[in-house]
N, C-alpha and C positions, 0 to 999 in steps of 0.2 A: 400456592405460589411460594417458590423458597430459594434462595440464595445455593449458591455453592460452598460448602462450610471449608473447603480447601481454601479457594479463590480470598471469603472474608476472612480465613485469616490471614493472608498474605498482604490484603490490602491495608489490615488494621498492624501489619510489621514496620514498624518504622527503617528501617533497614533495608525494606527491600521496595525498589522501582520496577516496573514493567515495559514491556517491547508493547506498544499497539500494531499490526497489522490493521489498514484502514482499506478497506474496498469500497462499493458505489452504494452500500448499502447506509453507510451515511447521509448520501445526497437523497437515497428513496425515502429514508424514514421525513427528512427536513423537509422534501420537496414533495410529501405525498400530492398533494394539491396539484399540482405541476406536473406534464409531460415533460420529463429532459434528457438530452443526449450524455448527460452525467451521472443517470442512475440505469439507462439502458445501452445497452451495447445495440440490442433491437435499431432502437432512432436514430445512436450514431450512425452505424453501416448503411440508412435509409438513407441520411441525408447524403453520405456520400454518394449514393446508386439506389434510386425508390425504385429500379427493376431486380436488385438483387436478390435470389434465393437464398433465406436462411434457413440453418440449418442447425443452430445453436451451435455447431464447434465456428467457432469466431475466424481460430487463423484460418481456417479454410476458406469462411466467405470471406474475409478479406484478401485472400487470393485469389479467389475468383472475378471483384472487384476491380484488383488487377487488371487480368486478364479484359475484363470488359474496359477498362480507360487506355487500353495500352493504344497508345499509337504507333503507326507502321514506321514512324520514320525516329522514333527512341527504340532503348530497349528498355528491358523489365526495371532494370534499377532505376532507372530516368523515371520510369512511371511510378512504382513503389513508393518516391521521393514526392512528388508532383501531390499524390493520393495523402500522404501523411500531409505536408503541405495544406491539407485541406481541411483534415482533422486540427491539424494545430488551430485554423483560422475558428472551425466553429464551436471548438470549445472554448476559446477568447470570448466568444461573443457573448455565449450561454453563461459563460464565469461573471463577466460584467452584471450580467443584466441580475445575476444572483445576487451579487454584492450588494449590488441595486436596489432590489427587492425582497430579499427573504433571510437578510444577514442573522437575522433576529430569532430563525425557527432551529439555528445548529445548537447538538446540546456543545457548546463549548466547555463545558465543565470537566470532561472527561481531559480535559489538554492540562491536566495538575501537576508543574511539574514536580512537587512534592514526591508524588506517587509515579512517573513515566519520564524515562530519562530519555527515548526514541519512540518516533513512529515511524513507521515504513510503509508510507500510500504507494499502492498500488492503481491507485487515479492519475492521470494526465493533470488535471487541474493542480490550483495552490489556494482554492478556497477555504481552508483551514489556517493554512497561514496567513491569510491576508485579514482575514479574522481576527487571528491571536495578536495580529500585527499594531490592531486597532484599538488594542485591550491601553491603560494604563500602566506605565514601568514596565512597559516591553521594550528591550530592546532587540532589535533585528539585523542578524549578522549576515553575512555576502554567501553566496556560494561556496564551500571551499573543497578540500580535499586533503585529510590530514594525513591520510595511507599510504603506505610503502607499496604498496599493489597496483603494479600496471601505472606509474604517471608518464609513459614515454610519449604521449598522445594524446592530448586534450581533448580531442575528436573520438574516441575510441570509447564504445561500450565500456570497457572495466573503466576508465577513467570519472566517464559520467555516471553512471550507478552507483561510485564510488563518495558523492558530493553530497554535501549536507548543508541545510540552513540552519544555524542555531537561534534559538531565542531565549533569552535570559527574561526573567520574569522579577523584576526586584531586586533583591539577595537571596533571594530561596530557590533559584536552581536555572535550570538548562535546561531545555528540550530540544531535539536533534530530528531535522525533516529529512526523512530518504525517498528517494522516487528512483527505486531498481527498475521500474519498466518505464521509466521518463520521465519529461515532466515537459508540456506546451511553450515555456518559456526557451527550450531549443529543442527544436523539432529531430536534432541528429539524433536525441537520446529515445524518443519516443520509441517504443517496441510494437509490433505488430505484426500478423502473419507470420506463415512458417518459416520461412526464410529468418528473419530477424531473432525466432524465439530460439531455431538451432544456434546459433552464434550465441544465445542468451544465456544458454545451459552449459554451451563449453565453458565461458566465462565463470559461472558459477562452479565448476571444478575447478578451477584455476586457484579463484577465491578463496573457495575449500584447502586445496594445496599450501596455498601460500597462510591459510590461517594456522595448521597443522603446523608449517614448518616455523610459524612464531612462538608455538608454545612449545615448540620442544627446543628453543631459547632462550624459556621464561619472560617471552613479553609479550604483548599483545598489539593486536592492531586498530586503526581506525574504519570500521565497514560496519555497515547496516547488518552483513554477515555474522559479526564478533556481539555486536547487541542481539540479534536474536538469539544465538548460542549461550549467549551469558546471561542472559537475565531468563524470568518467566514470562510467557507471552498470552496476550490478547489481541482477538480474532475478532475484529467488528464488521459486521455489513459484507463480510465476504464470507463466497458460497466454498471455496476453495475446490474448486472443481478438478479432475483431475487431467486435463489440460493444463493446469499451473506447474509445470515440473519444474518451475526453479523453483516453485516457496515448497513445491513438498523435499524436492532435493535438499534444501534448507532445514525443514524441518525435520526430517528424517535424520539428517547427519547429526541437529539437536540431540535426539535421543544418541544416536550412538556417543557422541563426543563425550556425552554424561552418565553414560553404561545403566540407564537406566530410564524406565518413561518419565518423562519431566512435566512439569506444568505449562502445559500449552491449554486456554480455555477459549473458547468459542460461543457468541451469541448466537445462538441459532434456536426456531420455534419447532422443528420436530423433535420430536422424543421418540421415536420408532429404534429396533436394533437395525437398521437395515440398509443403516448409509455407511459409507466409506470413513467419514468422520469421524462418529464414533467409538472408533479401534484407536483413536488418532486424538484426539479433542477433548476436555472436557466441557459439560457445558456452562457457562457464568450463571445462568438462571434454570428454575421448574417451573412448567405451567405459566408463564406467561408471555402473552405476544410480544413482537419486534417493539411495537410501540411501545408497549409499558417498560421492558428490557430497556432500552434509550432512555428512558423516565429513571427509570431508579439505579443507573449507573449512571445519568449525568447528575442525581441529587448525591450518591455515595461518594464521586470527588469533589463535588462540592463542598463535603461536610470537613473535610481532612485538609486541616490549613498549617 
């Protein structure tokens, strides 16, 4: 079992903060004990439709989904709307009832903001935040939007992917919550199905665009975008399948922006050559499982005060 000697020395840099990437693999490891529609994609699209055929590509069953709630007397967007509607509702529930009951099993240690100046959940929920919320000397700031990118439109994809919650921890720093694919608290922003993921990916060249055309201004911008590109990232709890073609469009323009492969690390228990990933990834640990991974990165930010 062995650390990443790249990774440990980055984290022992004083100088240098990390981008988390957070997927469901958070809720799996906290919630093993637990069926939830927060670590499976499987029970969410159940509980919307227990006839649905899945198929493991998501936006599809959830188009299909679609298709089966459409009424004859809407059309698709009316249903699309009605269906996410829905999702918003039962991830509320399952959020609560976590708060509720399991506040205690997240490693919140890994939220240091010594060490991570962003995270970019890729979850619907804000059980992470509601968390950190809870910590002492947190304070916890509004929604906002500090970006020159797209504010014509409050309602508008770029505008909402573009929002961040900050929370200051003390005097010793900031963390910044992005949710590019939504977030339950407004269901406009939630992404889902094909339909919404094409719109998702234009937007993400736009972003791209408009980040390009800041630095050959000498400034820079406020996006979840500009934190991944600028710092080194970690990849937790997410399989990054490649259906995600924003985060890989993301991370792929990473490496070009920096003319070189950058440090992008990834929690993941295969070690095989034979995934996608690791052409792409490096991985934070060797030899050990998801569970122990979780163990000794939420003790490694703990230790760094």
């Amino acid at each position: 079992m062995s650390i990443n000697l790249q990774f440990h020395k980055l984290i022992n840099n004083p100088k240098i903060k990390f981008t988390i990437i957070l997927g469901s693999g958070f809720h799996k490891y906290a919630l093993s004990t637990r069926d939830s529609v927060l670590s499976s994609w499987d029970l969410l699209l159940r509980a919307l439709d227990p006839n649905v055929k899945l198929t493991e590509q998501y936006h599809l069953d959830f188009e299909r989904i679609i298709q089966a709630k459409k009424l004859d007397s809407e059309d698709s967007y009316k249903t699309e709307k009605r269906v996410i509607q829905c999702v918003q509702k039962i991830i509320k529930y399952e959020q609560a009832k976590v708060i509720e009951d399991c506040s205690k099993c997240y490693p919140m240690g890994i939220f240091n903001q010594k060490k991570v100046s962003d995270v970019i959940s890729l979850n619907f929920d804000e059980i992470p935040e509601l968390l950190l919320g809870k910590q002492k000397e947190v304070k916890v700031g509004k929604f906002e939007n500090d970006s020159s990118f797209s504010k014509s439109s409050k309602d508008s994809y770029a505008y909402l992917s573009s929002r961040f919650k900050s929370f200051k921890i003390g005097e010793k720093g900031t963390i910044r919550f992005w949710h590019p694919h939504g977030i339950i608290s407004n269901n406009k922003s939630i992404v889902l199905g094909v339909h919404r993921y094409s719109q998702m990916l234009n937007e993400k060249i736009r972003m791209r665009n408009h980040q390009l055309k800041e630095k050959r201004g000498n400034s820079s911008d406020t996006t979840w975008y500009n934190c991944l590109i600028d710092n080194p990232v970690i990849i937790l709890g997410a399989g990054m399948s490649p259906t995600e073609w924003d985060m890989w469009f993301a991370l792929t323009s990473k490496n070009r922006a920096n003319g070189t492969k950058t440090q992008i690390f990834q929690m993941r228990e295969c070690e095989c050559k034979k995934d996608h990933r690791h052409e792409w990834f490096e991985p934070l640990f060797r030899g050990m499982s998801f569970k122990e991974q979780w163990e000794e990165l939420d003790k490694l930010f703990k230790k760094i005060k």
